[in-house]
C-alpha positions as CSV (number, residue, x, y, z in Angstrom):
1,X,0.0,0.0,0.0
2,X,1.2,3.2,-0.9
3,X,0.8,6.2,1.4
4,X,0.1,9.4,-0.2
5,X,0.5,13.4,0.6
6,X,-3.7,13.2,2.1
7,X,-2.7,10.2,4.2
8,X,0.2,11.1,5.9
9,X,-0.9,14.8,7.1
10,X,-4.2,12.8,8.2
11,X,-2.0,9.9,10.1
12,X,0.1,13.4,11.7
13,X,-2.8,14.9,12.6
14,X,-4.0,12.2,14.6
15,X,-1.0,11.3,15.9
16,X,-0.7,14.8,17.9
17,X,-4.2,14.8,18.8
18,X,-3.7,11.3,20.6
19,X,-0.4,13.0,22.4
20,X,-2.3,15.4,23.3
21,X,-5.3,13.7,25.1
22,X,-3.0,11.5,26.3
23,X,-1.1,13.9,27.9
24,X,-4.7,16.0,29.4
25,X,-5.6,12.3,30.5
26,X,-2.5,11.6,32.8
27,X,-2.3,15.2,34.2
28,X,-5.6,15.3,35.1
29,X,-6.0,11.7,36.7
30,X,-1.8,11.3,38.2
31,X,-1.6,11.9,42.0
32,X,2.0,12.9,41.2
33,X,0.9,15.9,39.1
34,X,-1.8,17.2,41.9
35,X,-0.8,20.7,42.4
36,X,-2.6,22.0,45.9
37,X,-2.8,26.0,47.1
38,X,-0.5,27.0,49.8
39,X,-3.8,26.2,52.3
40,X,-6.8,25.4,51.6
41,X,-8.3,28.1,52.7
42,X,-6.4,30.9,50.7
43,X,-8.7,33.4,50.1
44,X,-9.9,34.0,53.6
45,X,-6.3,34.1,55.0
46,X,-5.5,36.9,52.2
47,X,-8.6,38.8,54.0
48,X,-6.3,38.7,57.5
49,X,-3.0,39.2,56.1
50,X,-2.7,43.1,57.6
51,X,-2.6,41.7,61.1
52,X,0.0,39.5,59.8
53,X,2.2,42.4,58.7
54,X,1.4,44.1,62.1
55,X,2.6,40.7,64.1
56,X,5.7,41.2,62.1
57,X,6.4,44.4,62.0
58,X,5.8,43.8,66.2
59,X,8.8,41.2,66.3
60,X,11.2,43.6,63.8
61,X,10.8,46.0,66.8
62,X,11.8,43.8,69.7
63,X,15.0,44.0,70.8
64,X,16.2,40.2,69.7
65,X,13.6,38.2,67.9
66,X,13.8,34.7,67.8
67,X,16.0,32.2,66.6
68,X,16.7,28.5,65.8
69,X,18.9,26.1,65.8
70,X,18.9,22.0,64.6
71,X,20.9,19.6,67.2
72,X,20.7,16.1,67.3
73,X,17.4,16.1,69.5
74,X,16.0,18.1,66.7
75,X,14.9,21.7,66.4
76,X,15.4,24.0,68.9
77,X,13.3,27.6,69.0
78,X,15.1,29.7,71.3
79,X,12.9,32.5,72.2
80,X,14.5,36.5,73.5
81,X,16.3,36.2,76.8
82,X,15.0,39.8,77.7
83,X,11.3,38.6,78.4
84,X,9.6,35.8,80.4
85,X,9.1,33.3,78.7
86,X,6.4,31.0,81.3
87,X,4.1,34.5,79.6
88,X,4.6,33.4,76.3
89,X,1.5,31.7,74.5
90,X,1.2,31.3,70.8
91,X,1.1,28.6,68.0
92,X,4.0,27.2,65.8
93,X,3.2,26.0,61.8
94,X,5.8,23.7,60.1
95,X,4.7,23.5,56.4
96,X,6.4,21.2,53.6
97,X,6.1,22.7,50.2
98,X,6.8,19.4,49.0
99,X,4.1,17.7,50.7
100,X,1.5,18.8,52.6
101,X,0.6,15.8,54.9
102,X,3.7,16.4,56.7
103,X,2.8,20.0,57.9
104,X,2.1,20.1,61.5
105,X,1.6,22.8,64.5
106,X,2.1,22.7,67.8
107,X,1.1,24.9,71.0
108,X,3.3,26.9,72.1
109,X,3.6,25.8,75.8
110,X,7.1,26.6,77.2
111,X,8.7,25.4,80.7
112,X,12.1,26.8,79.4
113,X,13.1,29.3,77.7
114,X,13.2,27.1,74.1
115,X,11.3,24.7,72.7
116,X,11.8,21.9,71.1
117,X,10.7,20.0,68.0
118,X,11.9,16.2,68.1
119,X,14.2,15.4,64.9
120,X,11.4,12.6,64.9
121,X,9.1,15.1,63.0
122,X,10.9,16.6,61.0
123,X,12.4,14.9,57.7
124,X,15.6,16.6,55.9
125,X,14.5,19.2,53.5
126,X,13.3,22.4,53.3
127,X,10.2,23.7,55.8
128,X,8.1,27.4,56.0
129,X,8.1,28.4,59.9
130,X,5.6,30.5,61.0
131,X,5.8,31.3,65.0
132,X,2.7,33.0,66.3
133,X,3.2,34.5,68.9
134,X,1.9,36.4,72.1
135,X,3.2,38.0,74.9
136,X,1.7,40.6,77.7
137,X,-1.8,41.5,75.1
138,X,0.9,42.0,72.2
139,X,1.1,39.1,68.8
140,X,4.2,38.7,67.6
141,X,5.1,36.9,64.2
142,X,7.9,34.6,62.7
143,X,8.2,33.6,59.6
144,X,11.2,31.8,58.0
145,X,12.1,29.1,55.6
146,X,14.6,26.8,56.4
147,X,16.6,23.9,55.6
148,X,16.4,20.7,58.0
């Protein structure tokens, strides 16, 4: 059989258009190719996001804001020296880009002056911090990526 000019732009034709389903077909149905907001509930969080530059603009203004370090226990979220910290109440958010079912927060409920996230729940990679923060009637807010 011999394939002429009409044939072979036809056979082209649906060859790309059966790439091209195939490829809207495995996008859409692939777990690996889900693609997920930052939260899921985006739009309601961009309503509150002035308090959020308040919080932070807060911290800027504090003498020593806090820091972190990773040891062999884990992660360790030392808060200022200059305040006390048994007055300190507030929420801590660890959020995986990568995936989202290991993002996790915690209560902030000190008995020292740090506090400490076991290395148990935290896997090597790159997590968002986000330290919320209060302390006599005043939020405070911390927000830093970092690399486990």
């Amino acid at each position: 059989m011999k394939i002429n000019w009409g044939t072979g732009i036809v056979m082209a034709f649906i060859g790309f258009i059966s790439f091209i389903m195939y490829f809207i077909i495995t996008m859409n149905v692939n777990d690996a190719y889900d693609h997920d907001l930052v939260t899921e509930d985006y739009y309601a969080e961009e309503l509150a996001y002035q308090k959020d530059i308040d919080k932070l603009k807060n911290a800027k203004n504090l003498g020593e804001n806090i820091t972190y370090k990773k040891t062999v226990e884990g992660l360790i979220i030392q808060f200022p020296k200059a305040i006390d910290f048994k007055k300190i109440t507030g929420k801590i958010f660890l959020y995986r880009p990568s995936n989202k079912h290991l993002d996790f927060d915690t209560i902030i409920s000190l008995s020292k002056p740090y506090l400490l996230i076991p290395d148990n729940r935290l896997v090597d990679g790159r997590w968002n911090i986000k330290i919320d923060w209060q302390y006599n009637g005043i939020s405070y807010l911390f927000k830093e990526s970092i690399n486990y």
